[in-house]
N, C-alpha and C positions, 0 to 999 in steps of 0.2 A: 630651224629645227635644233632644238636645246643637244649638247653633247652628251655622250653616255658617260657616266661615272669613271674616274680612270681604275679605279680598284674591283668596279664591277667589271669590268671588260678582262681583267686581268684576272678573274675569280676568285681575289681574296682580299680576308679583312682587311680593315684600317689600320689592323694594329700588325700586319704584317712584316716580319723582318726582313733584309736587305737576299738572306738565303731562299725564301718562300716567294718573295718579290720571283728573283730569277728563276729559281724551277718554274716557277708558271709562264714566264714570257717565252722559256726556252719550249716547253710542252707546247704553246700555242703557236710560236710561230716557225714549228716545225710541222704543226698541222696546217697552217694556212700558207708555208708560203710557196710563191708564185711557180716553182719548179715542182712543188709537189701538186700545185692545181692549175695546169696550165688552161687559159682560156675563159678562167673561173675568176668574173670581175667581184664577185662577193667574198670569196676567199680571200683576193688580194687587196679591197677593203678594209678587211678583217686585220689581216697579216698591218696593214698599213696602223689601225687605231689600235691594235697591240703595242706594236713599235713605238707608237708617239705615248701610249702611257707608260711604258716602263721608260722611256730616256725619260720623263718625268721626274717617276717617283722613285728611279734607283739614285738620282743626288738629294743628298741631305735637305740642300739649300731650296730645290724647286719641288719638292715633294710637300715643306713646309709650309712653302708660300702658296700651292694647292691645299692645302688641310686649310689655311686659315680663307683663302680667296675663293677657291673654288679655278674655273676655269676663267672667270676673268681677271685673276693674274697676270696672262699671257695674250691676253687681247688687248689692241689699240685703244687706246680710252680708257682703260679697265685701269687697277691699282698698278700695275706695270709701265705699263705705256709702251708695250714692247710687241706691236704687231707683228704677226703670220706665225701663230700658234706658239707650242712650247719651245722654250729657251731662245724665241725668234727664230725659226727655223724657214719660217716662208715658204719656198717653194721646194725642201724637198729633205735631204740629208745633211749639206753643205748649207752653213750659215747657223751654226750653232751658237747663240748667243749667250751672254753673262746674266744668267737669274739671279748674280746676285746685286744687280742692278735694283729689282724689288724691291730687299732688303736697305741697302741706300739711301731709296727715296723717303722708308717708312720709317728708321731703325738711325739714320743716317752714318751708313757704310755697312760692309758685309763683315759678318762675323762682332757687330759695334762700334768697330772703329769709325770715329767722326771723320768727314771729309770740309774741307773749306769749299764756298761755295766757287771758288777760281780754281779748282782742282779739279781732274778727272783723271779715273782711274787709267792703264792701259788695257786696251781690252785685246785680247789675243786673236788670233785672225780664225778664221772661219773654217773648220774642218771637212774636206772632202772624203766622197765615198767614188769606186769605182769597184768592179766584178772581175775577178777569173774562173775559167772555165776550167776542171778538170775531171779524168775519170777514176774511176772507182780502183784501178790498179795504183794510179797515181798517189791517192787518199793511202794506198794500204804503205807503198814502198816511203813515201814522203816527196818532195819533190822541190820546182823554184819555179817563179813564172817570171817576165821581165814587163814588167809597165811602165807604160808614155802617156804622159798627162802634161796640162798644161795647167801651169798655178799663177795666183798673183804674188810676184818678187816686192820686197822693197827693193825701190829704185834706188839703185847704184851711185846716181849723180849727185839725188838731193839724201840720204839715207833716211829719205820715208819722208821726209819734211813737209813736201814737194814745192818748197819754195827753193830759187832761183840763188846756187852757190853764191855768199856771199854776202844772203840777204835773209830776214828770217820770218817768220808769219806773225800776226798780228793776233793780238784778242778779242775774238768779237765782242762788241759795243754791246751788245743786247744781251746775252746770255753771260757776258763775263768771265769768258773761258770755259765755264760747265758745259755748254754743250745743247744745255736743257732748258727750258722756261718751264715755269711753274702757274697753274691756271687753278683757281679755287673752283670743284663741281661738289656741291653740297656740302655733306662734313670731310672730303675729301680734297687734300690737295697733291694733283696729277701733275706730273712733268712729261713735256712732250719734247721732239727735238728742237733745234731752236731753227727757225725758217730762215735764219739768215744766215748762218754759215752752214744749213744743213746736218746740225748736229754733230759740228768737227772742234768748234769750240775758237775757232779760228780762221783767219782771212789771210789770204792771201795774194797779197799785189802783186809781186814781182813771182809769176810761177816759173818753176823748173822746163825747161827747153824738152828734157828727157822724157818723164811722164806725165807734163802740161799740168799739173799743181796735183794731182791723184797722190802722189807718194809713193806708187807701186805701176808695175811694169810686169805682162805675160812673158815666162820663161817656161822652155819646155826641161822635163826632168824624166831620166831614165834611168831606173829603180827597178831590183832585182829584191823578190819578198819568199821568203823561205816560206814553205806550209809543210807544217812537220807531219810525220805517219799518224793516222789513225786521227788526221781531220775530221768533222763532220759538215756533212751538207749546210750551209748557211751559216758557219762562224765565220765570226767576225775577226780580223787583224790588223790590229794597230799600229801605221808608223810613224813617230813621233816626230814633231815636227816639218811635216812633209804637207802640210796642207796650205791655205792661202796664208798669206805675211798679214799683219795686223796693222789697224790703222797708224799712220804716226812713228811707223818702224816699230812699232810692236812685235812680241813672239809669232810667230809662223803657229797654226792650229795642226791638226793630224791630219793623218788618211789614214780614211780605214777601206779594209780589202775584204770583198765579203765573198767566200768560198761556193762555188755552184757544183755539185758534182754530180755528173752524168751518171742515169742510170744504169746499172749492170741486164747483160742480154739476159743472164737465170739467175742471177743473184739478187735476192733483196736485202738491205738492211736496215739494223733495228739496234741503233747504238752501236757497242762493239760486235753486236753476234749477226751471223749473216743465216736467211733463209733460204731455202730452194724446194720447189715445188719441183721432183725429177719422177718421168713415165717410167714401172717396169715393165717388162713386158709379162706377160700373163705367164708362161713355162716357169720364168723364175720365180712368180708370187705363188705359183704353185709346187714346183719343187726345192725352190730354194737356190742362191745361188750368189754371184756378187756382180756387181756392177761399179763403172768409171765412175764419181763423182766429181764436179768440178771444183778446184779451190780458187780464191780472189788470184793469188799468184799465180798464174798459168799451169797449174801442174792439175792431177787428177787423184783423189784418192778412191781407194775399192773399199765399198762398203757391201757387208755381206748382209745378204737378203736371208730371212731364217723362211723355212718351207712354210706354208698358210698364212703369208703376210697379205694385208689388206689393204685398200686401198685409204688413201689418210692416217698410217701408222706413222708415227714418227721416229725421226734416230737424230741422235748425238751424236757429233763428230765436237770433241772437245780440244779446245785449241788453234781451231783451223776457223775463226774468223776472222774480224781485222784487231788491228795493233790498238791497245788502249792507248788515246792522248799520253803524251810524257809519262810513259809507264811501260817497263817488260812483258807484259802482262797481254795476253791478247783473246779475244771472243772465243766464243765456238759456234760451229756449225748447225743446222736445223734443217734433214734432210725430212721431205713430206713425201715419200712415194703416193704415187695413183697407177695402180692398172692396168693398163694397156689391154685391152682386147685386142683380138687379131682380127685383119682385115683382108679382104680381096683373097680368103681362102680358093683352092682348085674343089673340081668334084670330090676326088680323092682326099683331100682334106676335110672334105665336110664331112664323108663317110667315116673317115675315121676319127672325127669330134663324134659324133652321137653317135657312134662304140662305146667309146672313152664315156659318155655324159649316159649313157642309158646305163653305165657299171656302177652309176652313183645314184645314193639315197638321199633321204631327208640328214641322215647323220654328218654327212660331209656338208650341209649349210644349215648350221647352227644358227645363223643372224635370220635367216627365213625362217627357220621352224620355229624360233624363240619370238619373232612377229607376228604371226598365225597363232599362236597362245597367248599372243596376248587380245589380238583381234576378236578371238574367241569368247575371252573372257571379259570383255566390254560389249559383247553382245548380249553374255549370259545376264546381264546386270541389268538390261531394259527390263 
């Protein structure tokens, strides 16, 4: 099944800017993802081919090689040669690869720069993703989480070599150091990795005792990630250098830390401004009165009820939502009362409601009498 457009997925033009790109991936995958739709395999889908088209088309370099290829840029075979989708990403978040490898093959090197064919670039190691959990109090005060992960180190003994102190690696015979072989498929010439040193570019006889010729070695790493107030649900935080080590003693890739945040028992939110759908009880929508409102902070403010409020009127509490990201500045409030009828009245109480309701007229429910006029007069119209 042919892929979907990455610009139509994202619903907008081609000629989209890097600012328009983002408002739309953040709109989308604030609709689709997996904490807003739990259970919902097509939302997260969704949320999933959002994601893979904006890592896309927010770099220069692989958005380019999209415009001119299409999607098989990033397919096996295709002008890349860079199997498991965009930027070689495979199987998930982690393994973010060099699109400007494309470039390279077509352009020979990224950005123009010619490369020798006994040369390869370093490519940086493979960025990892992992999750924290927090709540909606936490989002407002700010907070810190501490994560344990476990990454790939360069190996200590050989420093990434992973040949045996002392000794050094070889070039492979067939690819000549590149790494790559080159196969003519029509007017196309495709570079694949090379089968015999597995696309490392290199042989190695005598391997390291340490990490047996890999050049890298699992360490665990305990990392403390600040999330500042007035986070939101599902950003993303980058810490640099903290992801897997890169082949050959290469740079170390990121980790990113993607923010979950528990929903509030009566709060909702929407950006900085927070909602709340709060019961009054009937006496005060009828004579007016004030009532506890909750705020994010644990405290309560009193909002005054004006006499003849109805049910779905709204009120402003300005100020009292959460903290805008890196800014003074914080939401407001959006109080929705509804009604309250009374329940499980005594005899005595019902005698004394239809006292009370038998002293009222048509004057005292204006939305009923002003429905029946209108009822009226869509009848008078047949």
């Amino acid at each position: 099944m042919a892929k979907a457009d990455y610009y139509a997925q994202l619903g907008v033009d081609r000629s989209a800017n890097a600012a328009e790109l983002k408002s739309a991936y953040r709109k989308l995958a604030k609709k689709y993802h997996p904490d807003v739709n739990p259970g919902n395999a097509e939302a997260e889908q969704k949320f999933k081919d959002v994601s893979e088209a904006y890592d896309v088309l927010k770099d220069d370099q692989s958005r380019a090689a999209y415009d001119q290829f299409g999607h098989a840029a990033f397919e096996q075979g295709g002008p890349g040669g860079m199997g498991g989708g965009p930027g070689g990403m495979g199987g998930g978040f982690s393994g973010f690869g060099d699109i400007g490898d494309i470039f390279e093959e077509f352009f020979g090197g990224a950005g123009g720069r010619a490369q020798g064919r006994g040369q390869r670039r370093q490519r940086r190691g493979d960025d990892l993703r992992t999750e924290v959990d927090i709540t909606m109090q936490d989002a407002y005060d700010g907070t810190e989480r501490q994560i344990n992960l476990t990454r790939a180190a360069t190996c200590g003994t050989c420093n990434g070599s992973g040949a045996k102190p002392g000794s050094q690696p070889t070039t492979c015979p067939v690819c000549h150091g590149h790494g790559k072989v080159r196969a003519q498929q029509g007017f196309f010439t495709v570079e694949r990795p090379c089968h015999h040193c597995q696309g490392a570019g290199q042989i190695i006889a005598d391997p390291c005792g340490t990490c047996r010729g890999s050049g890298q070695t699992n360490e665990t790493r305990n990392l403390s990630v600040a999330i500042p107030a007035g986070v939101e649900d599902g950003t993303r935080i980058r810490l640099s250098g903290e992801g897997n080590a890169g082949p050959n003693g290469a740079a170390y890739g990121d980790l990113y830390v993607f923010v979950n945040i528990a929903p509030h028992a009566v709060l909702r939110r929407d950006g900085a401004d927070l909602m709340c759908a709060m019961p009054v009880p009937f006496d005060i929508a009828v004579r007016g009165g004030a009532v506890n409102v909750p705020l994010i902070a644990g405290k309560s403010l009193k909002l005054t009820i004006p006499a003849g409020a109805r049910s779905g009127q709204q009120f402003r509490l300005r100020g009292k939502g959460m903290p805008v990201l890196r800014s003074r500045s914080y939401g407001d409030l959006y109080v929705q009362i509804e009604v309250e009828t009374p329940t499980g009245l005594t005899r005595e109480q019902k005698k004394r409601f239809e006292a009370f309701a038998d002293s009222l007229d048509e004057g005292n429910y204006p939305d009923m009498a002003e429905f029946m006029d209108r009822a009226k007069k869509a009848d008078a119209k047949r």
